[in-house]
C-alpha positions, 0 to 999 in steps of 0.5 A: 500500500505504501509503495503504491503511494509512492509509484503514484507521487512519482508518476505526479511529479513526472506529469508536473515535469513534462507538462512544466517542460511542454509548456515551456517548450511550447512558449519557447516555440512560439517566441522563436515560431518568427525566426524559423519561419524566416530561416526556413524560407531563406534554405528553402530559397538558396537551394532553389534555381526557380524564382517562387510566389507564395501568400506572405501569411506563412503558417508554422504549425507543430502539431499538424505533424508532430513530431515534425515541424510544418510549414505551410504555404498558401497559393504556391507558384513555382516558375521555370528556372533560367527564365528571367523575364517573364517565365512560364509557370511550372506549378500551381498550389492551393496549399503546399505543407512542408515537414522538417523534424522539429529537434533538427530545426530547433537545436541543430538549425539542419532543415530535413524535408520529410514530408509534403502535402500538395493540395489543389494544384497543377504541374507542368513538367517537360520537355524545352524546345532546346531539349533541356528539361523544365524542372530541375529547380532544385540547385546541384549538390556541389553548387557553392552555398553560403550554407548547408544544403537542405536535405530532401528525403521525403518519406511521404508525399500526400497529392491530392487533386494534383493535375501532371501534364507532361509534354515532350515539345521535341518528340511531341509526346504528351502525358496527362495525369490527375493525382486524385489521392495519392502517397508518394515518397521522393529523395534526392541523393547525388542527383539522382531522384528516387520516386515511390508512387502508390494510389488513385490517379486518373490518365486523362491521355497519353500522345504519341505519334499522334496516337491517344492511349489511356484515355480517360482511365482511372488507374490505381499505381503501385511502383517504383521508379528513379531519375538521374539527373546527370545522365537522364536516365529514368529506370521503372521498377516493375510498376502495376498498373490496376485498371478497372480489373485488369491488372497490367506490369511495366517495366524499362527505362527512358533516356532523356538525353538520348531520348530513346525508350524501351517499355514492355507493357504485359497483362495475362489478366482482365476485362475485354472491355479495358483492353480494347479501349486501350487501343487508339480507337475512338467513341468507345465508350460502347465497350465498357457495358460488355464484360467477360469470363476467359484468357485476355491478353496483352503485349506491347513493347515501346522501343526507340528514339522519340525526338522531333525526327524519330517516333519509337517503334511500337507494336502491341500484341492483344486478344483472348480465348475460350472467353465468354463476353456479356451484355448483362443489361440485355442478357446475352452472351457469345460463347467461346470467343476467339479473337486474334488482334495487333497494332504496330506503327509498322517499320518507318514508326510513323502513320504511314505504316501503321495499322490496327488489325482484328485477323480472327473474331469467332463465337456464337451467339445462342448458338449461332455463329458470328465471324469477321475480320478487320484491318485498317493500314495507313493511317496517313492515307487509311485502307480498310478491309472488312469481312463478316459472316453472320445467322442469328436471331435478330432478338438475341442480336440486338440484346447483346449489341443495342442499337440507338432508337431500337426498342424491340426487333425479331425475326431472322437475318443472315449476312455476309459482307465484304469490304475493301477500299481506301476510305478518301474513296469514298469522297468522291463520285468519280472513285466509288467505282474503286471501292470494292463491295459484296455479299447479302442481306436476308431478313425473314419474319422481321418485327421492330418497334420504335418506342420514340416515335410510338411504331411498330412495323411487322412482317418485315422481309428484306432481300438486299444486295451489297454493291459498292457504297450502296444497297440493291433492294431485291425486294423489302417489305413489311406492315403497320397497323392498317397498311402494307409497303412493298419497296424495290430499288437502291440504297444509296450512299449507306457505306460512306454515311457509316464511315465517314458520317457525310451526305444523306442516305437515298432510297430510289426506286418503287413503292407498292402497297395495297392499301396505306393509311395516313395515320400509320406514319404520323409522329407523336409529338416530341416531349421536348426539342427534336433530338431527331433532326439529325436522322431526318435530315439525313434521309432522302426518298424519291419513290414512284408510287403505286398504291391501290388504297389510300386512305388520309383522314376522311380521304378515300383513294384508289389508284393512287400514282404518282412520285414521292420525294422527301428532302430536308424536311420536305415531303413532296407528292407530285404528278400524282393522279387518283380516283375518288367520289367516282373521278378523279384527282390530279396534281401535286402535293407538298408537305414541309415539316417545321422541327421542333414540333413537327407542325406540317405546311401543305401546299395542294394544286390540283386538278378535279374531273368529274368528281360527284360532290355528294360522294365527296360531301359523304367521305369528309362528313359534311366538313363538320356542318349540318348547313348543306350536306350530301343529302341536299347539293349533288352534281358532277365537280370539274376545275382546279384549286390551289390550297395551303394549310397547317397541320398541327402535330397531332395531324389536325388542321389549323382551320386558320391558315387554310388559303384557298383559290378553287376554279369551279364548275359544276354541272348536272347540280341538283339542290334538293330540301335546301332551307334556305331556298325552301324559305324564297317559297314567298317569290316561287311555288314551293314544291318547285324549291325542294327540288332546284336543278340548275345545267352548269354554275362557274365561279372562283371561290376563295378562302381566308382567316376562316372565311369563305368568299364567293364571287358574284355567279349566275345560278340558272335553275328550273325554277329561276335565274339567280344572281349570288354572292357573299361569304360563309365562315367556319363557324357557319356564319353566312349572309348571302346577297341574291338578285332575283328577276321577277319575271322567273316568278309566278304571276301571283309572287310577281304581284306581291312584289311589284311595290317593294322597295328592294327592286330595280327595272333594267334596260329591257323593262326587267324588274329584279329583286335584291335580298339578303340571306343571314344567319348562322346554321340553321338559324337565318333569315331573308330580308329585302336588301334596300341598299343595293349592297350586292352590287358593292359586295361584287366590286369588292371581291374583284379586290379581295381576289387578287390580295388573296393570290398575293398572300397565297404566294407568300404562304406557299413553302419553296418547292424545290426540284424532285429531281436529285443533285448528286454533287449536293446530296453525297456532299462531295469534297 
């Protein structure tokens, strides 16, 4: 009991002297915290060659890293050395934390860097113009000083959110990197650097020859490496490389001075996905979806000089077997995959002889086989070979290899497919013939549904050609809905569209159908702007159509001929002939689509013979009015009429656009229980109105801002000869203004018109009454037009005629030639 007393009274006394000898410590610390701070700038800068900006407000802190001493800098810039007026900037730092050990700093004045966080910055390390490097900022280990040099032997380097970008100003080479979180350890002994790296960093892209590696990957980085500065030698250790799960090792050395290399890069395990996009291939992000079970290699070996005259030598060995690759999203697998790869810069180490090859791919998919080939040489002048063999399931092919657009598609294809040709080509029309295509396409029992525009297309069977650039259509067919195609004829422009992305692809030939609805090919409205744009811009049609049944709205066709074109947005119907209500239709058609919101501009000229109007009012259902229908107006229609109006996107018309000029003439007409002629039973017998039949009417009707105009005409019936003209809007709005002679009345309505004030005696003694017809729908009524206004409603249309023509033209979309410019359409250089 009495010893533990005693433990605990010494134990006491040994807090009260380490507190009393900390505290003194601290105190003394903080009296001196100013002289360190300057002493410790003042070595840091004699031993440097670059001139160096920092935030004056240097911190000295020591217990950030106890036991080490800290100093810490603010908004660190670090120039090039040797440049003295206005040098380039050779790093970047939020916050630069140096550790030197606090016993060191305090009793033996001696500054032994040994640790250092970079936060927040940017480095920018390379190669001169004059071959002499950017970073040697550090002065040589005998250069004469006032004082002892400082000793750099850091055990840890914290990077986090460093950015490294590394360019070769003479090879041309450049290397991007971004430190994400990452230790390192750094010493400098006899000038030479000893780097250790181990974390995350991600490779924004590795250059060379033109050629970018790596891109956009993030790697984990484990290896050592030295650099001596006196021969310019950097030697890697055997340094790994974790990309995704593929693991790769690196080892060799790169002489700075000689500017020669030797790099071996080997990996035995890995994902396809990783190493195909290693390759310098571009848009291959598609890769990364896919993922494998099996032997994946990978060999490259980097040898040479890679100054401004030289690029080294290399040559990458890559591939797998016996290896499964999988689309986990769509479910499907090809099965015991083999693929044989290679690239090389070829013997010159240049673009010219370069070459990426695929010599073998084989598997099969649910048990179908794929096979191909492929190989691209001369980078500089590119000439592509390609060669692929496939029978599949379009279902399991689409699944494993998603297509754009594409939502669901069946059937069964069956392809075989070579090429061979310099791709420069395919730019010109006078060398297509030099590019050298074969092989076929058959789909059978095919469906497709694309989920933007709300479609399916069913029965779909294709017979197709390879020839040249282009697709011969042996035949092509497939059903909606409610309509049925037939096409044959060419694909044109399909392969330099694929490879080059130029000009539009051209469907040429014939169009057959037995029967085609309108609402079948009407888009929904996009929910936002027309991501579509592009796809419609690039697609030309210029078809010679042959459908028995056409069916538009209330439109009932048969026999329908005529050209069909679309271009840029413009869909065009001309010399188009077709039978309806009992005669026939001539003319042309154009339908411009206004993007985004696909809202159509229609232009219609077009000829009437013998068209029965009671069938035409039957098929449109009166045009939605109850005022005269079927039922009361027939006759035979002859003339000709130019329209235009807007349909919006849900295929309706905007009832306010329509412009109409209609050249009438109508024969054999008959105007049976017509209200509105029922009601002049006061100046005719009555059973002889309910039955007005009239040899021929002629006249110009015009329509604008939703009003029907009607010119002045002369209606000669059975009954009487009448004068007639005014106006009857859409919303069944009328007022009619009629100029009767008296003398085709009955002797006793003669008589109780012979007083009224609404008539006037011609110069062969004839008297005429004037009267107005008003009203809306069924509701009207006739009254004596005292003022003579027929007369000025017949001068005034003379002028709305001719500023109807005018808006007309103004309205009327471009239409442009049917007939294709090659030159203009495949974008030649």
């Amino acid at each position: 009991m009495k010893s533990a007393k005693i433990i605990g009274r010494v134990f006491l006394i040994f807090l009260i002297v380490l507190g009393t000898l900390l505290v003194g410590f601290m105190l003394f610390f903080e009296q001196i915290k100013s002289s360190l701070i300057q002493q410790g700038v003042e070595k840091i800068n004699q031993q440097l060659l670059a001139k160096v900006e920092v935030d004056p407000n240097i911190e000295l802190s020591l217990f950030e890293d106890f036991p080490n001493v800290t100093l810490i800098f603010h908004e660190v810039k670090i120039y090039e050395p040797g440049t003295e007026k206005d040098p380039l900037l050779l790093a970047s730092m939020e916050k630069l934390s140096l550790g030197f050990d606090v016993i060191d700093v305090v009793f033996y004045k001696k500054y032994s860097l040994e640790k250092a966080v970079l936060f927040n910055g940017n480095v920018l390390p390379g190669i001169k113009a004059d071959g002499e490097p950017n970073y040697n900022i550090f002065k040589p280990s005998d250069s004469k000083t006032t004082s002892e040099p400082i000793d750099v032997n850091f055990k840890s380097i914290v990077l986090q959110n460093v950015s490294c970008s590394y360019f070769n100003r003479l090879s041309g080479q450049a290397y991007e990197f971004v430190f994400n979180k990452t230790q390192a350890t750094f010493k400098i002994h006899n000038d030479t650097y000893k780097i250790g790296l181990d974390g995350a960093v991600t490779i924004n892209g590795i250059t060379v020859s033109d050629n970018t590696y790596f891109k956009n990957k993030k790697i984990k980085l484990h290896g050592d490496m030295s650099y001596n500065n006196e021969d310019g030698v950097l030697t890697l250790g055997t340094t790994t490389v974790a990309i995704n799960e593929s693991v790769y090792k690196i080892v060799g050395d790169v002489h700075t001075q000689k500017e020669e290399l030797e790099l071996h890069v080997t990996s035995k395990t890995g994902e396809i996905s990783t190493l195909l996009s290693l390759l310098p291939t571009e848009n291959s992000d598609w890769i990364k979806r896919y993922q494998n079970k099996g032997e994946v290699y990978f060999d490259a070996a980097i040898q040479g000089k890679y100054d401004q005259y030289n690029t080294p030598a290399i040559d990458i060995l890559f591939g797998f077997e016996n290896t499964d690759i999988t689309n986990p999203e769509g479910g499907q697998s090809i099965k015991q995959a083999v693929l044989k790869g290679k690239f090389s810069n070829g013997a010159a180490h240049s673009s010219k002889t370069s070459y990426i090859e695929i010599e073998q791919f084989e598997g099969s998919l649910n048990s179908n086989p794929i096979r191909g080939s492929f190989k691209l040489t001369d980078l500089s002048d590119p000439y592509l070979l390609i060669k692929a063999e496939l029978k599949q399931n379009l279902k399991d092919l689409v699944a494993f290899f998603p297509i754009d657009g594409v939502d669901s598609l069946e059937g069964k294809v069956s392809l075989s497919f070579d090429f061979e040709g310099l791709v420069k080509n395919l730019k010109k029309r006078e060398d297509l013939e030099k590019i050298t295509t074969s092989g076929e396409a058959q789909i059978e029992n095919g469906a497709l549904y694309l989920k933007s525009i709300q479609k399916t297309f069913r029965n779909i069977s294709a017979d197709l050609i390879f020839n040249n650039t282009d697709i011969s259509i042996n035949s092509l067919s497939f059903r909606t809905p409610k309509s049925d195609i037939a096409v044959d004829g060419m694909i044109k422009n399909v392969l330099r569209k694929l490879i080059l992305g130029k000009g539009s692809i051209l469907v040429e030939g014939s169009l057959h159908s037995n029967k085609l609805v309108y609402e079948d090919f009407i888009l929904p409205v996009p929910s936002g702007k027309a991501s579509g744009e592009g796809s419609m811009t690039s697609l030309m049609l210029f078809l010679d159509c042959d459908i028995r049944q056409l069916h538009v709205s209330n439109l009932h066709a048969r026999q329908v001929k005529g050209m069909l074109s679309y271009n840029d947005s413009l869909l065009m119907f001309s010399n188009a002939t077709m039978n309806t209500a009992g005669g026939e239709v001539a003319g042309n058609a154009i339908m411009k689509v206004k993007l985004p919101h696909r809202s159509k501009y229609l232009t219609l000229d077009l000829a009437f013979n013998d068209i029965y109007i009671d069938s035409l009012l039957r098929d449109f259902k009166d045009f939605d009015q109850t005022f005269i229908s079927h039922k009361n107006l027939s006759g035979r229609l002859f003339g000709k009429a130019d329209i235009f109006f807007i349909l919006n996107p849900d295929g309706k018309i905007v009832t306010e656009s329509i412009l109409a000029n209609i050249d009438m003439d109508i024969s054999e007409g008959r105007l049976r229980n017509f209200a509105p002629m029922k009601a002049l039973s006061r100046f005719a017998e009555e059973d002889q109105l309910n039955d007005v039949r009239f040899s021929k009417l002629t006249n110009q009707f015009l329509i604008k801002n939703k009003v029907i105009t009607i010119p002045n005409m002369v209606l000669k019936s059975n009954v009487c000869d009448i004068e007639l003209s005014g106006t009857h809007d859409f919303d069944n709005r009328f007022k009619y203004h009629l100029k009767v002679p008296l003398k085709n009345l009955s002797k006793k309505k003669q008589k109780e018109a012979e007083d009224i004030e609404a008539s006037e005696t011609g110069l062969l003694g004839r008297t005429n009454l004037f009267l107005i017809i008003e009203g809306q729908g069924d509701q009207f009524e006739i009254k004596y037009d005292k003022k003579r206004l027929g007369k000025k409603i017949a001068e005034d249309l003379k002028k709305e005629k001719e500023e109807l023509k005018n808006a007309f033209k103004n309205e009327e979309p471009e239409i442009k030639q049917s007939k294709v410019n090659e030159e203009e359409f495949f974008e030649f250089d």
